[in-house]
N, C-alpha and C positions, 0 to 999 in steps of 0.2 A: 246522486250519481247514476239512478237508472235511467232517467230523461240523456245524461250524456253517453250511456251505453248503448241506450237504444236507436240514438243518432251514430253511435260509432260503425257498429252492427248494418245498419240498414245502409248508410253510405258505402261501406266497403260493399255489399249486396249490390246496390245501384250502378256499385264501378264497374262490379263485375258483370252486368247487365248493359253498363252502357259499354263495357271491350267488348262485349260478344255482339252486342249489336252495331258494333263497329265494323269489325270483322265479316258480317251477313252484309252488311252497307258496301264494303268494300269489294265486297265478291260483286255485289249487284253493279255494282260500278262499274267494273271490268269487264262483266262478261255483258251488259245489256247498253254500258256507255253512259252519256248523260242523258238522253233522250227516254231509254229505259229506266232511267232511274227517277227522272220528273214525274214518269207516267206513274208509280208507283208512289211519290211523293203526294201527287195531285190525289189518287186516290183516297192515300192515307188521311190527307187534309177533309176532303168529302166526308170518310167517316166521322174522323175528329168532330168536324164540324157535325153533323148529328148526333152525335152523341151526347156535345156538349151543348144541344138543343133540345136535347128531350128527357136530360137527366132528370128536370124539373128540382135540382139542388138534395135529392134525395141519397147522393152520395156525400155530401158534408153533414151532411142531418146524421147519417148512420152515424158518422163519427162523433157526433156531438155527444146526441140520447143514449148511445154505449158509454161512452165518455162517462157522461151524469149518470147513467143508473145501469150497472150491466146484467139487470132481470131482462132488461130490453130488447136483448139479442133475440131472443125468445122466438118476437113478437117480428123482429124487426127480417128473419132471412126468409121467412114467409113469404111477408109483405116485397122483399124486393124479388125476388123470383117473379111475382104475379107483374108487377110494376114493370121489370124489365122484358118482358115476353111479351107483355098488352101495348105499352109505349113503344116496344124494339118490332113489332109488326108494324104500328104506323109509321113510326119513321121509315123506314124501309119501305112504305107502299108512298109514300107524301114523294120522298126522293125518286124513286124511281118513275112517278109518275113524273114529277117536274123535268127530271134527265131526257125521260124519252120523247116531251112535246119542247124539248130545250136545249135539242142536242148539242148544238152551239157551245153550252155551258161545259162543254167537256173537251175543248180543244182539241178534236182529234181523237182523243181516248175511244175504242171501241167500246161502245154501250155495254154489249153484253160480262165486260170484264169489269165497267163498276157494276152491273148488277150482285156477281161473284164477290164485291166486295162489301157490299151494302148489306148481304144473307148474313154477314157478323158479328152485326150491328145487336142484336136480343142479347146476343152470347156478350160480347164484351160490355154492355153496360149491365149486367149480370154480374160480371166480375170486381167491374169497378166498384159496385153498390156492397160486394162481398166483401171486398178485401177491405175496405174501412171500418167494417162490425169486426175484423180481424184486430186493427190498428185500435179501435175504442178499447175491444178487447185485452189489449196489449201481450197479443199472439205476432211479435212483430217480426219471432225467428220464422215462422211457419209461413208467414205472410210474404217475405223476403225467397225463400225458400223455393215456394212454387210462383212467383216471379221471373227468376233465375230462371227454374225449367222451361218456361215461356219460352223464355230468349232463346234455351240452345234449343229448341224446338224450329222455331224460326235458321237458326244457323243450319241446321241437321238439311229442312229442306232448300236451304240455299246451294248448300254443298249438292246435294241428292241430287236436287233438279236441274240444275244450270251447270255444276260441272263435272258429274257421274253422268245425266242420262242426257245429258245434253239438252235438254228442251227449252223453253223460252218462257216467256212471261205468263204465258194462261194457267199452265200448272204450278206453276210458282202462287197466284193472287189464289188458286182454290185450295190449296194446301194448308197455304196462312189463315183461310176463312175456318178451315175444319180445325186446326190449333186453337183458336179462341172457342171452341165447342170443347175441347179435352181439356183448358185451363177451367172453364168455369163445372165442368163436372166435380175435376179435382178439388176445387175449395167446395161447390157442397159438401163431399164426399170428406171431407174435413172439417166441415160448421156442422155434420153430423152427428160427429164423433163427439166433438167438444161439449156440444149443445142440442139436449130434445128440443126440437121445432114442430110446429103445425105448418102447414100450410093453406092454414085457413087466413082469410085476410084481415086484419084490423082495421078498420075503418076509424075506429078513435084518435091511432098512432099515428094511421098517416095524414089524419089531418093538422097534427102533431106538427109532423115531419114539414107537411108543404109550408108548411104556418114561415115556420122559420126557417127550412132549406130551399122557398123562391125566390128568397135577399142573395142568398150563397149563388144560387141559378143562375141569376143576371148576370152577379158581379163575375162567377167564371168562363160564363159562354163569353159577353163581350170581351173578357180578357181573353181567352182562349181567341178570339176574332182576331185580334189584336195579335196576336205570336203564330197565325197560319193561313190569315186572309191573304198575305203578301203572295205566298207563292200558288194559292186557285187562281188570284188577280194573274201572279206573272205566266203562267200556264196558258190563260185565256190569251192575254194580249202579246207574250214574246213565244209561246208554246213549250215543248214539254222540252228542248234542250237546254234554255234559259232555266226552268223551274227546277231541272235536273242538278244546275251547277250550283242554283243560289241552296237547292237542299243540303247539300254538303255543308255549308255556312249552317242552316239553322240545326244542323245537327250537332257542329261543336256547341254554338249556343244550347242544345239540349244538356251536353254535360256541363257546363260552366253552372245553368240553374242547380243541377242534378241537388247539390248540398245544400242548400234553400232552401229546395221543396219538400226535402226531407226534413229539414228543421222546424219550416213551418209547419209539416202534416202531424209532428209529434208536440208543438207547441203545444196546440190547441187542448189535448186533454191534459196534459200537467197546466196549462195555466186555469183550469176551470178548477184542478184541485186546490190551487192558488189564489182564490177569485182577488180577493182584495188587494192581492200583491203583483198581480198581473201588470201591473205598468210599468214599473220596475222591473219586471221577470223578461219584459218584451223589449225593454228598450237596453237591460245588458246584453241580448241575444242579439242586437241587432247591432250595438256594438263591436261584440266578438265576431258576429260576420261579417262587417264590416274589412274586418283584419283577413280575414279567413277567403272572402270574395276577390277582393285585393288581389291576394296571392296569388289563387286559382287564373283570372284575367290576366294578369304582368305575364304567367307563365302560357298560358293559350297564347298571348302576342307574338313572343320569344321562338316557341318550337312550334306551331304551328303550319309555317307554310313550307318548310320541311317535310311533315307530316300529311300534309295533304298532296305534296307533288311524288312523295315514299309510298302509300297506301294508293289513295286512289288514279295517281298516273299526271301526267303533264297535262291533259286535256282539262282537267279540273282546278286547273293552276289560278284560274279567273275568281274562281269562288273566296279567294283570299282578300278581295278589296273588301267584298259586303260584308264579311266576317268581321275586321277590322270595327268597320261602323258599328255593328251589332254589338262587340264586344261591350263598350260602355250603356249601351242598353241594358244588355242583361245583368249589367251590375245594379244600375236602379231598379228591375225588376225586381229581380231577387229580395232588395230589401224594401221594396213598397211590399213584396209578398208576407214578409215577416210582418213589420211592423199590423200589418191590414188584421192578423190573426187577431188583435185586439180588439177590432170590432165585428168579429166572429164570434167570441168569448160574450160579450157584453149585450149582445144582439141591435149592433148599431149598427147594420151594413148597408143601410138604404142609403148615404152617403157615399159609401165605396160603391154601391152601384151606376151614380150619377158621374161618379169620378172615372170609371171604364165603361160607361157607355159614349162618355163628352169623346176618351182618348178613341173610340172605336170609331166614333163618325168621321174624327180627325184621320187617324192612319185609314180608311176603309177612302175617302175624300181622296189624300195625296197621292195614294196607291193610284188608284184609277186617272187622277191626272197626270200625273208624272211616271207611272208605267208605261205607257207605251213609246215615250219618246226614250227615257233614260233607262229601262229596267232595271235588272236588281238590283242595283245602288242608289233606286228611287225607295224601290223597297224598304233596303236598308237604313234608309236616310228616316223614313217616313216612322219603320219601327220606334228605333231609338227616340226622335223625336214626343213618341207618343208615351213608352216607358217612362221618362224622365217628366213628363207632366204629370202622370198617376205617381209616381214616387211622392213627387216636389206635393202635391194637393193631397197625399195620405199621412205624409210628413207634417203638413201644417195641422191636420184635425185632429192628429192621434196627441199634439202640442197642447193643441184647444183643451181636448176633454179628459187627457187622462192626469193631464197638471203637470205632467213629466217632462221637464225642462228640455230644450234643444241638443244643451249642451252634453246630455245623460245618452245621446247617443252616438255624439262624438266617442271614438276610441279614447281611451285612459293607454297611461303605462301596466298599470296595473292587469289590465284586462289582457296586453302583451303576456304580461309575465303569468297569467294562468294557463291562458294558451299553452305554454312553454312546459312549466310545471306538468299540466295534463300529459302534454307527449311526455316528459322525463317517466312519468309514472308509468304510463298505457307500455313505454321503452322497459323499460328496468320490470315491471310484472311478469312482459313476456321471455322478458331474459332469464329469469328465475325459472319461468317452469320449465325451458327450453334446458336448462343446465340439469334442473331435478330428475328431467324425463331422461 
């Protein structure tokens, strides 16, 4: 029951993360439009996109090697401190040289504000590398915890700066930059507590680490390609009011994944505690979310454009088609994510790499042809299209090699009614102590 407490936990945490970062979303929306809001999308994609360039996979490794042996921490927040300071300078010197002989590449964006955003870049792959020695750890209140403060950090200067001191977007992108310098102090300042570290480097570990976390590397940058090429593409060729309205889309797609990501990121060390039984353990999970992803999508369909012409205003009223499209996307994402833990677990991911590099060429291809005549419902088109190929080709190999019938992850009645049973319980627990207290 601790694997379904600690998804219980971290999903309400995430909710709470994705309303507040709704709420900063929506202030941006209004006070800067959809044009201000591309331009801050296109950025965030820029980062994204290095980060998930130069992780070199050493943030799935933290969680693995914690995972399998938690001496490792030790060893391991040394090592990613040096890793993310030495890699998080070149990336930041590689982009900004590219940007400034490329300016093109930035549609318009004033160079000097991705510079302002690209200084980030050490600090949050810092954090990313940390917060999974948390997760192996299974520190996942603490973990969740200064997450959250992240977020209303972000909220605080959304409020502050745009609609207390009135200013515009420059203060806003260096505020945010200096936040990702206070979250990653915060978790040393908490891996210190927990755990004596050096910072001396191992070179043993991390050759450890690359060994097995540049299979993880591939398979999540190209997938990471794959869920935020669309809108750098649509920035470039429709500009930042287009990229502005299709972000609103991939933002609800952000909380549709949101329970996924979190099942998959906790999969992974309970199924290694499991090793033998991980096929079975992967393919009832995948089952039950199945039911669970379901729900989540019917109801994004339902109350969403509601919600989007209530929060962010009628000018964003457009962003409701590619949403639409996406929605079934991110339902096969979600559970090619799941299932893919398998060959995480098992160190089979040279496969999954070939499988989201094939879907990257694809959507990275469509994008660029059919963006500039159709935009972001090329986008959207091209997404879905590409999810539902890496599901469909992870779905057949995880069949292949772990012997786990098709059928086993088809939903059961059965697996309804645990569903069900859990809420009675998780219901009736908190009634109790709510009546005691």
């Amino acid at each position: 029951m601790s694997f379904i407490k600690n998804i219980s936990v971290t999903f309400i945490s995430k909710t709470i993360i994705i309303a507040i970062g709704l709420l900063t979303s929506v202030i941006v929306a209004r006070v800067l439009g959809p044009s201000g809001k591309g331009v801050l999308a296109a950025l965030g994609a820029i980062v994204g996109i290095a980060l998930q360039f130069g992780n070199l996979g050493f943030q799935g490794a933290n969680n693995y090697f914690v995972a399998k042996d938690k001496s490792k921490a030790l060893f391991l927040v040394g090592n990613s401190f040096w890793i993310s300071f030495v890699i998080g300078f070149l990336l930041f010197l590689s982009f900004a040289m590219f940007l400034l002989y490329h300016p093109s590449t930035l549609g318009g964006i004033d160079f000097r504000l991705a510079i302002i955003a690209l200084l980030a870049i050490p600090f949050m792959l810092l954090i990313y590398l940390w917060q999974n020695i948390l997760v192996g750890l299974n520190k996942i209140k603490y973990y969740n915890l200064i997450l959250i403060f992240q977020q209303v950090l972000y909220l605080i200067g959304a409020i502050g700066i745009l609609l207390v001191l009135k200013k515009g977007i420059f203060p806003l992108v260096i505020f945010n930059t200096f936040i990702s310098v206070i979250i990653a102090f915060i978790f040393g300042c908490y891996l210190i507590k927990i755990r004596q570290f050096s910072l001396r480097f191992n070179w043993s570990l991390a050759k450890q680490l690359l060994n097995y976390g540049f299979k993880i590397y591939l398979a999540c940058f190209f997938s990471y390609l794959v869920l935020r090429s669309d809108i750098f593409i649509l920035n470039y060729f429709r500009g930042t009011t287009e990229a502005g309205l299709y972000s609103i889309a991939a933002n609800f797609v952000d909380g549709i994944i949101l329970l996924p990501s979190i099942i998959a990121l906790l999969l992974l060390p309970k199924a290694i505690e499991n090793l033998g039984q991980s096929g079975g353990l992967i393919a009832k999970t995948a089952r039950i979310s199945v039911i669970i992803i379901g729900i989540i999508c019917l109801g994004v369909v339902i109350l969403v454009r509601p919600a989007i012409n209530f929060m962010f205003g009628s000018m964003f009223d457009r962003s409701f088609i590619p949403l639409l499209i996406l929605i079934p996307g991110a339902f096969f994402w979600s559970l090619g994510n799941i299932i893919s833990q398998y060959f995480a677990i098992h160190n089979h991911l040279i496969f999954v790499v070939y499988i989201w590099l094939t879907a990257t060429i694809l959507n990275i291809g469509l994008n660029i042809i059919f963006i500039p005549k159709y935009g972001m419902i090329a986008a959207a088109a091209s997404s879905l299209l590409s999810y539902f190929l890496v599901f469909a080709l992870i779905e057949i190999y995880f069949v292949r090699d772990s012997k786990v019938g098709f059928s086993n992850i088809i939903p059961r009645k059965k697996d309804l009614f645990f569903l069900v049973n859990l809420i009675k319980r998780w219901y009736f627990k908190h009634l109790f102590l709510s009546k005691r207290d």
